[in-house]
C-alpha positions as CSV (number, residue, x, y, z in Angstrom):
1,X,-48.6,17.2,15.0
2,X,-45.2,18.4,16.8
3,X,-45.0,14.5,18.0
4,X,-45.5,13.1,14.6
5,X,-43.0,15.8,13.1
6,X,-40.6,14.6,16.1
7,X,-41.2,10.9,15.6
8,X,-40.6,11.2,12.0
9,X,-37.2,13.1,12.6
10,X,-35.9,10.5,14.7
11,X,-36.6,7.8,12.2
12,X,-34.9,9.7,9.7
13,X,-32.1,10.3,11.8
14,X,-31.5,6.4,13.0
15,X,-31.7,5.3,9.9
16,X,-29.3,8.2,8.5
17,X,-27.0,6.3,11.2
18,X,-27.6,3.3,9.8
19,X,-26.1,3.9,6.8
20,X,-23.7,5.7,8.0
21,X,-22.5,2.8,10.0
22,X,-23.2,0.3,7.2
23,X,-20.7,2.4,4.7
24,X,-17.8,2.4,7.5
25,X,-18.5,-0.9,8.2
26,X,-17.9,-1.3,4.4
27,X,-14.9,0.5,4.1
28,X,-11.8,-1.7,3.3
29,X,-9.6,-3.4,5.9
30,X,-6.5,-1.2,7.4
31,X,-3.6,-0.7,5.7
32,X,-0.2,0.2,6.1
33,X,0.9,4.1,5.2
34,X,3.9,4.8,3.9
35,X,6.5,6.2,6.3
36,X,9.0,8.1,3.8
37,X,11.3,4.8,3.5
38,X,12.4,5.8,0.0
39,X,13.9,9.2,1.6
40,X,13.7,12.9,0.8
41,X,12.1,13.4,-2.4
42,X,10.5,10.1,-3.5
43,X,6.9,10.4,-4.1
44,X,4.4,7.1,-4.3
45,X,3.4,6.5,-7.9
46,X,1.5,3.4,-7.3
47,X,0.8,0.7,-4.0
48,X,-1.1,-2.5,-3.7
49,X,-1.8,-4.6,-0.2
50,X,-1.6,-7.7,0.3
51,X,-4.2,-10.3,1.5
52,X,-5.5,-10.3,5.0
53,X,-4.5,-6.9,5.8
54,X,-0.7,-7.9,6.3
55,X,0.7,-5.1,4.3
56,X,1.2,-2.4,1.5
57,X,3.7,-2.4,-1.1
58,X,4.4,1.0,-2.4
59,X,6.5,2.2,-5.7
60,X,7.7,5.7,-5.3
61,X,9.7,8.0,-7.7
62,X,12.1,10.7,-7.7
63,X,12.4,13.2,-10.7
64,X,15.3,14.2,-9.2
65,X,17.4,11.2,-9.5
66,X,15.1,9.0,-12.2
67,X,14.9,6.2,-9.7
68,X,12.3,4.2,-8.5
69,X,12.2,3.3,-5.1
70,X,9.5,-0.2,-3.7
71,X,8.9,-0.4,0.3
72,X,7.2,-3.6,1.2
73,X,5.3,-2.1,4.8
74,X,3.7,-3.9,8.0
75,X,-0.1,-2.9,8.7
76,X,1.5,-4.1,12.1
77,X,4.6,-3.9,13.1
78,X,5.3,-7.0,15.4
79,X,7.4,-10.5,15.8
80,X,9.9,-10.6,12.7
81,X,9.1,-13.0,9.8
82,X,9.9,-12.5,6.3
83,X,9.3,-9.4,4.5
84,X,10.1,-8.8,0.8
85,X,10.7,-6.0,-1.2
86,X,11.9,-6.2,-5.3
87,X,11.7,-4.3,-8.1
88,X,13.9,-4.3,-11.7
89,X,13.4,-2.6,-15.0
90,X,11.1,-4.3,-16.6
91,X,13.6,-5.0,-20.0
92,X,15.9,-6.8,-17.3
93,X,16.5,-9.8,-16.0
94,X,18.0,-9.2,-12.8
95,X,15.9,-8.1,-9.6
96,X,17.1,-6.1,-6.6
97,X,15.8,-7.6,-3.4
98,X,15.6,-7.5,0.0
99,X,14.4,-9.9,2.1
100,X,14.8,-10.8,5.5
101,X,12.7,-11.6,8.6
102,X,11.8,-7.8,10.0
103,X,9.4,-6.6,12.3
104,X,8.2,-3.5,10.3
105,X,9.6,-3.7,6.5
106,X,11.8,-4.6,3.8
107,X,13.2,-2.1,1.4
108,X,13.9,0.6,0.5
109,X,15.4,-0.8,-2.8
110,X,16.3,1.2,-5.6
111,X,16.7,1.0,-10.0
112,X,17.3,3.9,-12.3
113,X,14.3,3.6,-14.6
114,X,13.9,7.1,-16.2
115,X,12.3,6.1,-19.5
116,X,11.7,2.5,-18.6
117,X,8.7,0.2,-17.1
118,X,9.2,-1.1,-14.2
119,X,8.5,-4.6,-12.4
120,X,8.2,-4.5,-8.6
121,X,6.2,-6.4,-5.6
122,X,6.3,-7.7,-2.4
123,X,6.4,-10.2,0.1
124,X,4.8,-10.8,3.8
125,X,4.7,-14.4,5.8
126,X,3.4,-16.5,2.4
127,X,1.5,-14.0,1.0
128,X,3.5,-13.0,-2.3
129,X,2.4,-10.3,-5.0
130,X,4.2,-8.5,-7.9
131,X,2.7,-6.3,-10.6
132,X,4.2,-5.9,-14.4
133,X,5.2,-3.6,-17.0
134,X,4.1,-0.7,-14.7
135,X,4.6,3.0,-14.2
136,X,6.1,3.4,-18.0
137,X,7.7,6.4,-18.5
């Protein structure tokens, strides 16, 4: 009886492992974190990656000021190529950019936007995303 009780445990517990190990094996690819780029008092309000874990891009705001703030960020930091970071009020036409070829990330770049949607996104090698009429308010 104790062997079938201690057989049976063990079986449970490999297969609790394999599950366990399925779900991290499931869990999505790294990502960058965001380093405080914006400065003292900007909070993130919204992030997306881009494909093939190259980066995040991450909208922050300050109460304090009404500005937003967009970071494009390296999962790795590493030989320079181009990095973008933009971002305008969404009722404009005009976008404030920076782009350049850096090792670790473009940004921070700033619009006063208290009130106002915002457009914003980023840029890593040739992998380019933006998102729309976001963060209203």
């Amino acid at each position: 009886m104790k062997k079938l009780l201690l057989k049976t445990a063990l079986i449970g517990a490999a297969a609790a492992a394999a599950v366990a190990g399925s779900m991290t094996m499931a869990l999505p690819a790294s990502a960058a974190t965001y380093g405080g780029q914006c400065g003292s008092g900007y909070s993130v309000v919204n992030s997306f990656h881009l494909p093939d874990s190259r980066g995040t891009v991450f909208l922050t705001y300050s109460s304090a000021t009404g500005k937003n703030c967009v970071a494009t960020v390296r999962t790795t930091s590493g030989t320079a190529t181009l990095v973008e970071a933009y971002l305008k009020k969404s009722s404009s036409s005009t976008w404030i950019k920076d782009s350049g070829n850096y090792t670790s990330y473009a940004g921070p770049i700033y619009v006063s936007a208290a009130g106002s949607c915002v457009d914003w996104g980023g840029t890593i090698g040739t992998a380019t995303q933006y998102k729309k009429g976001t963060n209203c308010g």
